[in-house]
Backbone as JSON, one array per atom type, in Angstrom:
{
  "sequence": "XXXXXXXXXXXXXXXXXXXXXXXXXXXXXXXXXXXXXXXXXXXXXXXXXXXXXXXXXXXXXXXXXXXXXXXXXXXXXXXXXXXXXXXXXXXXXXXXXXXXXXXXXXXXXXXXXXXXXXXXXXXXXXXXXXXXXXXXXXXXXXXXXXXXXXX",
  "N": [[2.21, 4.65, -49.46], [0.67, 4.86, -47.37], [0.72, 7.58, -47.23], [-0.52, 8.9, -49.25], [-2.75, 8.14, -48.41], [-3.52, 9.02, -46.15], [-3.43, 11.67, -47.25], [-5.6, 11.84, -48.66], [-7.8, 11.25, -47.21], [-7.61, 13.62, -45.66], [-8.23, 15.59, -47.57], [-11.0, 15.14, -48.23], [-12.08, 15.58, -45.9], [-11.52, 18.17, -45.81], [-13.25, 19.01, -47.76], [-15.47, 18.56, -46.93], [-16.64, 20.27, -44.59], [-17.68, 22.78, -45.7], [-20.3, 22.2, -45.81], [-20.69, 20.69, -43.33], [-20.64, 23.31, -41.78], [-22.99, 24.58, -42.91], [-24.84, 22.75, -41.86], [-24.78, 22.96, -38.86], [-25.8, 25.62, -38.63], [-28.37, 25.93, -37.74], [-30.14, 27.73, -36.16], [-32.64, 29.63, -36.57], [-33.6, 27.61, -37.97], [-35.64, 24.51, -38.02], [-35.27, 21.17, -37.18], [-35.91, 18.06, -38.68], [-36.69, 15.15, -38.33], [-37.04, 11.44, -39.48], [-37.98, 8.36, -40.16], [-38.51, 6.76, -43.17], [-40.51, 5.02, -45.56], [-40.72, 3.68, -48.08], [-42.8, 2.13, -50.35], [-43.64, 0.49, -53.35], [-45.1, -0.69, -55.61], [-45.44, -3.78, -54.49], [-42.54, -3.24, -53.53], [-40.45, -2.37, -51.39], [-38.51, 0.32, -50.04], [-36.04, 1.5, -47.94], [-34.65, 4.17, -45.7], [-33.78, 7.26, -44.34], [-35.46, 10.57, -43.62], [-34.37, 13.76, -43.88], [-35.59, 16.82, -42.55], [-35.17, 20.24, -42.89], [-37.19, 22.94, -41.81], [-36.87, 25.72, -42.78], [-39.02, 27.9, -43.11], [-42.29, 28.86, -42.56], [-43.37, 27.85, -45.13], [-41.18, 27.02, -46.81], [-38.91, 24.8, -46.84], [-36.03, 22.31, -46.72], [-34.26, 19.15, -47.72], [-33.35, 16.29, -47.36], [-32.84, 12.32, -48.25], [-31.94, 9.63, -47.29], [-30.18, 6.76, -47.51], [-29.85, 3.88, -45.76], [-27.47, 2.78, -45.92], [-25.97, 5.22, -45.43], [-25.98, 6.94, -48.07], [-26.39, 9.16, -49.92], [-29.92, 9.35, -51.0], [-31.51, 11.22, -52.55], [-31.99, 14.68, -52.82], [-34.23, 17.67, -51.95], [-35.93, 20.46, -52.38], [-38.39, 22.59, -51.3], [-40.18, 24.75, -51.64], [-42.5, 27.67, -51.85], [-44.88, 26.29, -52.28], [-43.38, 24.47, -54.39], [-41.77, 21.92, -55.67], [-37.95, 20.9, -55.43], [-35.78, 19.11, -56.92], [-32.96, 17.15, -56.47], [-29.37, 15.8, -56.93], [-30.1, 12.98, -57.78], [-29.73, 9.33, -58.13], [-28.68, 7.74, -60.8], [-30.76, 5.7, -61.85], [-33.48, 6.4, -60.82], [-33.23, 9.13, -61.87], [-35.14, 9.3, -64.04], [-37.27, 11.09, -66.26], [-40.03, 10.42, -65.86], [-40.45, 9.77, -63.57], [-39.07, 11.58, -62.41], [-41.09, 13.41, -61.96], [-43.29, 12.47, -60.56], [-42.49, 12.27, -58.4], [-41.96, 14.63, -57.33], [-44.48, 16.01, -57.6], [-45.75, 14.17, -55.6], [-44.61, 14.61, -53.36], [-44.63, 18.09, -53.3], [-47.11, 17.79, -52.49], [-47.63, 16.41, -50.0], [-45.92, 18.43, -48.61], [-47.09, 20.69, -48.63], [-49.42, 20.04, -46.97], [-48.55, 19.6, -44.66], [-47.89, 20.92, -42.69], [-50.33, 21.89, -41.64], [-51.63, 19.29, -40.11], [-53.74, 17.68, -40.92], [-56.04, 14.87, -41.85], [-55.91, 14.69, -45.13], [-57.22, 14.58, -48.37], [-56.76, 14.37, -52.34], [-57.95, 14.35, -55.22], [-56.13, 11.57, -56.38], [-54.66, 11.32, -54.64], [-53.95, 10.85, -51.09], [-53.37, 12.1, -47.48], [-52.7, 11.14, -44.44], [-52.36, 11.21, -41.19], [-51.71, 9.77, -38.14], [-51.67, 9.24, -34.3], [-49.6, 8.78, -33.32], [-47.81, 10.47, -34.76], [-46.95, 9.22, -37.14], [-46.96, 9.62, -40.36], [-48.55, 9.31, -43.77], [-48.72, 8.35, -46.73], [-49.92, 8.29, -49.76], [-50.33, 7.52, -53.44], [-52.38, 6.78, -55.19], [-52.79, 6.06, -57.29], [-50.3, 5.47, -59.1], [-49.76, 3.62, -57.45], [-48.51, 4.31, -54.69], [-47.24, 4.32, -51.65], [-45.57, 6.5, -49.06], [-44.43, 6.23, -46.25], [-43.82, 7.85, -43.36], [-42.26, 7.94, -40.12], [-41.91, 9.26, -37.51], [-38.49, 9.99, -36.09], [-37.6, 9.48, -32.99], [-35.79, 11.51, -30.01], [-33.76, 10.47, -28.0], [-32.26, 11.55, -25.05]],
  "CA": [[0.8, 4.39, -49.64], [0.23, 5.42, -45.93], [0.74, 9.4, -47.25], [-1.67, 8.94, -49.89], [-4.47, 8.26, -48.05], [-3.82, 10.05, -45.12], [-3.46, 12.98, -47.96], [-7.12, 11.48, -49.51], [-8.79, 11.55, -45.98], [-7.63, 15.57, -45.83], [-8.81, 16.52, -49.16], [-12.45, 14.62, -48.14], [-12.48, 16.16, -44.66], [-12.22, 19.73, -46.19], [-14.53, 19.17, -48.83], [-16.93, 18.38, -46.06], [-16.47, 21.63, -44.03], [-18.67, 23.97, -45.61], [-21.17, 21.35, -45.8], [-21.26, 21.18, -42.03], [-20.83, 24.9, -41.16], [-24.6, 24.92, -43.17], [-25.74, 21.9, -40.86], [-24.92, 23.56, -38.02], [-25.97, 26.98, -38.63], [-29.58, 25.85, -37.29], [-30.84, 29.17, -35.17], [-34.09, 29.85, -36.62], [-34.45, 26.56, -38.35], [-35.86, 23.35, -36.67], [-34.73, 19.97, -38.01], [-36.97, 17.01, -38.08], [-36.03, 13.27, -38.75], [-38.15, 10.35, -40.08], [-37.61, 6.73, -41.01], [-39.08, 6.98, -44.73], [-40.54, 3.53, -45.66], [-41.3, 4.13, -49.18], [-43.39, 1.07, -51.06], [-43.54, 0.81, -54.47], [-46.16, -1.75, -56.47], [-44.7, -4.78, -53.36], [-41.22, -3.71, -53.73], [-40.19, -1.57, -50.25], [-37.09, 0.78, -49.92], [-35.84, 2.17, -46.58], [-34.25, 5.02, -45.47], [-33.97, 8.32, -43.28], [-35.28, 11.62, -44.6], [-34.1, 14.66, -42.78], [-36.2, 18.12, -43.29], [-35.05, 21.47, -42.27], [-37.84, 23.6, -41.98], [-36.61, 27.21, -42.83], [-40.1, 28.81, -42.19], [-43.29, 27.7, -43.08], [-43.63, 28.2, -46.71], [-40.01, 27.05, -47.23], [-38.42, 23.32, -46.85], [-34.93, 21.61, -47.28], [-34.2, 18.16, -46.78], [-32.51, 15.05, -48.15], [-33.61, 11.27, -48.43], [-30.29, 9.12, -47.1], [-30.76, 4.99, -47.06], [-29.61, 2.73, -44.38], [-25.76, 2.4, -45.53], [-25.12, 6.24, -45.43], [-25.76, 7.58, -49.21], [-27.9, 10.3, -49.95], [-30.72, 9.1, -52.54], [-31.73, 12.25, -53.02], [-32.13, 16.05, -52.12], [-35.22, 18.26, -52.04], [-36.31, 21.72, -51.58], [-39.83, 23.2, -51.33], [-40.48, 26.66, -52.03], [-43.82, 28.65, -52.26], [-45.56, 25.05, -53.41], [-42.44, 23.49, -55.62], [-40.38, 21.17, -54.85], [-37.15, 21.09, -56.35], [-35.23, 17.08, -56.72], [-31.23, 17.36, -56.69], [-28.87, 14.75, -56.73], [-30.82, 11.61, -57.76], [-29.35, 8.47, -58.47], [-29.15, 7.54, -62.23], [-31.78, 4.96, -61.85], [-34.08, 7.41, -60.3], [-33.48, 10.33, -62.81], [-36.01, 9.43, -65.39], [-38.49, 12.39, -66.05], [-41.4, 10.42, -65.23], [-40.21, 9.33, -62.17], [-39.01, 13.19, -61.4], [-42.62, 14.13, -61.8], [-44.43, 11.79, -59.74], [-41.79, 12.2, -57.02], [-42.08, 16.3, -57.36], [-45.94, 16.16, -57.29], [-46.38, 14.09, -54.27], [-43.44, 15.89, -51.92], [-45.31, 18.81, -53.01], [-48.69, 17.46, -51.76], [-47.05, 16.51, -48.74], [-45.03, 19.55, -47.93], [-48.01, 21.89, -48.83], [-50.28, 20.05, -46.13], [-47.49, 19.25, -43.47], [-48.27, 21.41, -41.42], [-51.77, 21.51, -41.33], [-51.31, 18.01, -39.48], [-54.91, 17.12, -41.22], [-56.03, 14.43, -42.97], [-56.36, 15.27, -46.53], [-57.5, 13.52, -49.65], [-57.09, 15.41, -53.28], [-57.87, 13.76, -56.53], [-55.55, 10.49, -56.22], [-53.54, 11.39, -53.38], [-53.94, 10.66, -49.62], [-52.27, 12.08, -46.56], [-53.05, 10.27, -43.16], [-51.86, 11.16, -39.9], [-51.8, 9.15, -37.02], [-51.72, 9.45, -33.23], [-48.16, 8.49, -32.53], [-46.95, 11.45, -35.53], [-46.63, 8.98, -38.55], [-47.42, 10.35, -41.67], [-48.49, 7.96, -44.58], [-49.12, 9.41, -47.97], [-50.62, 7.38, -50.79], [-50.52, 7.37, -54.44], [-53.23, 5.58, -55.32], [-52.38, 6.26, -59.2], [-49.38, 4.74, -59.45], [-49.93, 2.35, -56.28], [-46.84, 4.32, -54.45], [-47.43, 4.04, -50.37], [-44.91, 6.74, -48.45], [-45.03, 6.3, -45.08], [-43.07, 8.97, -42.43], [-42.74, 7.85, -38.75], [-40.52, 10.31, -36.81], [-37.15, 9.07, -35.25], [-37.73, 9.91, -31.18], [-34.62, 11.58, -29.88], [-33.42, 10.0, -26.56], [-31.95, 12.23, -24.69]],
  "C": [[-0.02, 5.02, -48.51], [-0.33, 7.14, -46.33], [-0.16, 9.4, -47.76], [-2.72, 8.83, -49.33], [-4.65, 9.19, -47.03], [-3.82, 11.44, -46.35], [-4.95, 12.83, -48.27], [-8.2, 11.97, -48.71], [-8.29, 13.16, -45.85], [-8.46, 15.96, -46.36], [-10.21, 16.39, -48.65], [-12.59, 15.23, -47.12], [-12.83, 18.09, -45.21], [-13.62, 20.14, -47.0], [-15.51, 19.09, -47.78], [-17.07, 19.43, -45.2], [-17.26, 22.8, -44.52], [-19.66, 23.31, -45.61], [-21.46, 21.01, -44.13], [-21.38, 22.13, -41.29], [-22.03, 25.06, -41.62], [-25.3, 24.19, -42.53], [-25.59, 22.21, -39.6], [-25.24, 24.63, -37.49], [-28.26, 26.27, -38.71], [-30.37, 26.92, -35.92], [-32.2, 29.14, -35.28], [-34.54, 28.84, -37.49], [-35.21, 25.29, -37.69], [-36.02, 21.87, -37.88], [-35.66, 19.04, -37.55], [-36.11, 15.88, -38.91], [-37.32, 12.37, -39.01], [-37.91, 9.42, -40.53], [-38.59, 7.04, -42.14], [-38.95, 5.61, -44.97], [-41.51, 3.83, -46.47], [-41.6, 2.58, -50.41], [-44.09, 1.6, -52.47], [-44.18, -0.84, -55.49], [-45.33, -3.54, -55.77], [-43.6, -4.71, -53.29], [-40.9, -2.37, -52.78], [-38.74, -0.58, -50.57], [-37.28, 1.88, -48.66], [-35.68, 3.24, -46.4], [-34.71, 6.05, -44.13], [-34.51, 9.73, -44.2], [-35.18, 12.64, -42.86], [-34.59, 15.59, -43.4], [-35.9, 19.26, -42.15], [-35.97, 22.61, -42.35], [-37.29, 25.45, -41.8], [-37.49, 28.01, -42.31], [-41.07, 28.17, -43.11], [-43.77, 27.32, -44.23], [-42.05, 27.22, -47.57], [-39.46, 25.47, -46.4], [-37.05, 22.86, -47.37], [-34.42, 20.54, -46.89], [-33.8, 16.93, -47.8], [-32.85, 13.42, -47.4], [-32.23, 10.3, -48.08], [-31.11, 7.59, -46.93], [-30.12, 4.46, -46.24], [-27.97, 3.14, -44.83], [-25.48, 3.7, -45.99], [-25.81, 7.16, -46.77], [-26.96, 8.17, -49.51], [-28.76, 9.19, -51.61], [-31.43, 10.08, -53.16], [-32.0, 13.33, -51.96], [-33.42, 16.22, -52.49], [-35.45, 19.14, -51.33], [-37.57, 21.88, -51.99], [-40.09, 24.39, -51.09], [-41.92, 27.02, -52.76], [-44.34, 28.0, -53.54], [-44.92, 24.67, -54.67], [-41.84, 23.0, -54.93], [-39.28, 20.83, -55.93], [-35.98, 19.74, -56.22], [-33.88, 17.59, -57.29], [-30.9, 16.08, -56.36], [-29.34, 13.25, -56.88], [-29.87, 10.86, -58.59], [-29.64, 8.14, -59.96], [-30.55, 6.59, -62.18], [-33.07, 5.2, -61.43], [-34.12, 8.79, -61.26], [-34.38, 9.77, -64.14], [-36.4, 10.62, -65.52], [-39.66, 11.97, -65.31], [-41.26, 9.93, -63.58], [-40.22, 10.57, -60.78], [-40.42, 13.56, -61.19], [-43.57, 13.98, -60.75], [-43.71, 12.06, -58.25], [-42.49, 13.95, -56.62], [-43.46, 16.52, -56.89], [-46.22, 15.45, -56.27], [-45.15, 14.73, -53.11], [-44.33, 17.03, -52.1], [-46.71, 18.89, -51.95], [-48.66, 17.46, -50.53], [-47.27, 17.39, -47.89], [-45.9, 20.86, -47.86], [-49.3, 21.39, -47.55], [-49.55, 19.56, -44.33], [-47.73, 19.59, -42.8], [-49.08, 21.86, -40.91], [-51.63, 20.33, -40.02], [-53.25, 18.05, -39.51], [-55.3, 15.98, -42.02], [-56.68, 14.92, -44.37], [-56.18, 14.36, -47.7], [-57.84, 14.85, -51.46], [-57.02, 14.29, -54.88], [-57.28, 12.11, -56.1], [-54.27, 10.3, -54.94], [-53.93, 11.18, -52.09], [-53.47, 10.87, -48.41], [-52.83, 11.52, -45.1], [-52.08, 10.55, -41.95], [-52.56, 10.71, -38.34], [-51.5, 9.71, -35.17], [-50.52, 9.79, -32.75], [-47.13, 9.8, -33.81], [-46.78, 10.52, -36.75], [-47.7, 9.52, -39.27], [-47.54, 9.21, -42.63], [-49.12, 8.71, -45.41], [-48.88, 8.65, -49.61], [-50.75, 7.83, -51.79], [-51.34, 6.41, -54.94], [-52.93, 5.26, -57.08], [-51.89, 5.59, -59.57], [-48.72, 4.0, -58.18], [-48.4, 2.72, -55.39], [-47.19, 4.75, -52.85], [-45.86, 5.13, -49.71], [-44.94, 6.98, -47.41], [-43.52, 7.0, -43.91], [-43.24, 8.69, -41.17], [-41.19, 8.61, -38.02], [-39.82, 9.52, -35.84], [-37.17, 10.51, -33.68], [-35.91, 9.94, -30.76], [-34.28, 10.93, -28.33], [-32.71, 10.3, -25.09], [-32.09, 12.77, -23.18]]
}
């Protein structure tokens, strides 16, 4: 039983190997972090989102919750954003949409670092670097406060 797993933990360690040769191949990218404290008509959900900024037009970055598991991917390309890996309960369409259209909104004024208000949307930045970015539509509150490295 011992072999088996030690064989299981192999197999899983390789599989994870090209997956960190691309997280470490950070030269000309610059990685940012963020507690993501995403409210949803009184009903909260946690997490970390990590964004690799390729260059300024260009975005890649994944949504992980407290005990480890990605809840989703996302790329942003020349104003799209593109949703991988979502949890069945999370893959609706209308859900993809609303998610897609405000990451875009976001990721298209990010780095402005202005506040900006468009139709039903809201982005708000604060003193200390949080970000807070409002759906007023469908009452959906995402709020971005960057994780300080300690170092």
């Amino acid at each position: 039983m011992k072999a088996y797993l030690r064989l299981i933990s192999l197999l899983l360690l390789l599989c994870q190997l090209p997956c960190l040769a691309d997280a470490v191949d950070t030269d000309s990218a610059v990685i940012k972090q963020y507690n993501l404290l995403l409210q949803v008509r009184g009903n909260d959900i946690s997490g970390i989102c990590v964004i690799k900024m390729v260059s300024s037009s260009e975005m890649i970055g994944t949504v992980i919750n407290e005990f480890g598991l990605t809840a989703f991917d996302f790329e942003y390309k020349e104003g799209k954003t593109k949703l991988s890996n979502l949890p069945p309960f999370l893959d609706k369409w209308y859900i993809r949409k609303i998610l897609k259209k405000d990451l875009s909104f976001f990721f298209a004024n990010f780095q402005l670092q202005q506040n900006t208000k468009k139709r039903s949307k809201e982005l708000l930045f604060s003193s200390d670097g949080e970000m807070i970015l409002t759906n007023n539509r469908f009452k959906i509150k995402y709020t971005f406060t960057p994780i300080i490295d300690e170092e």
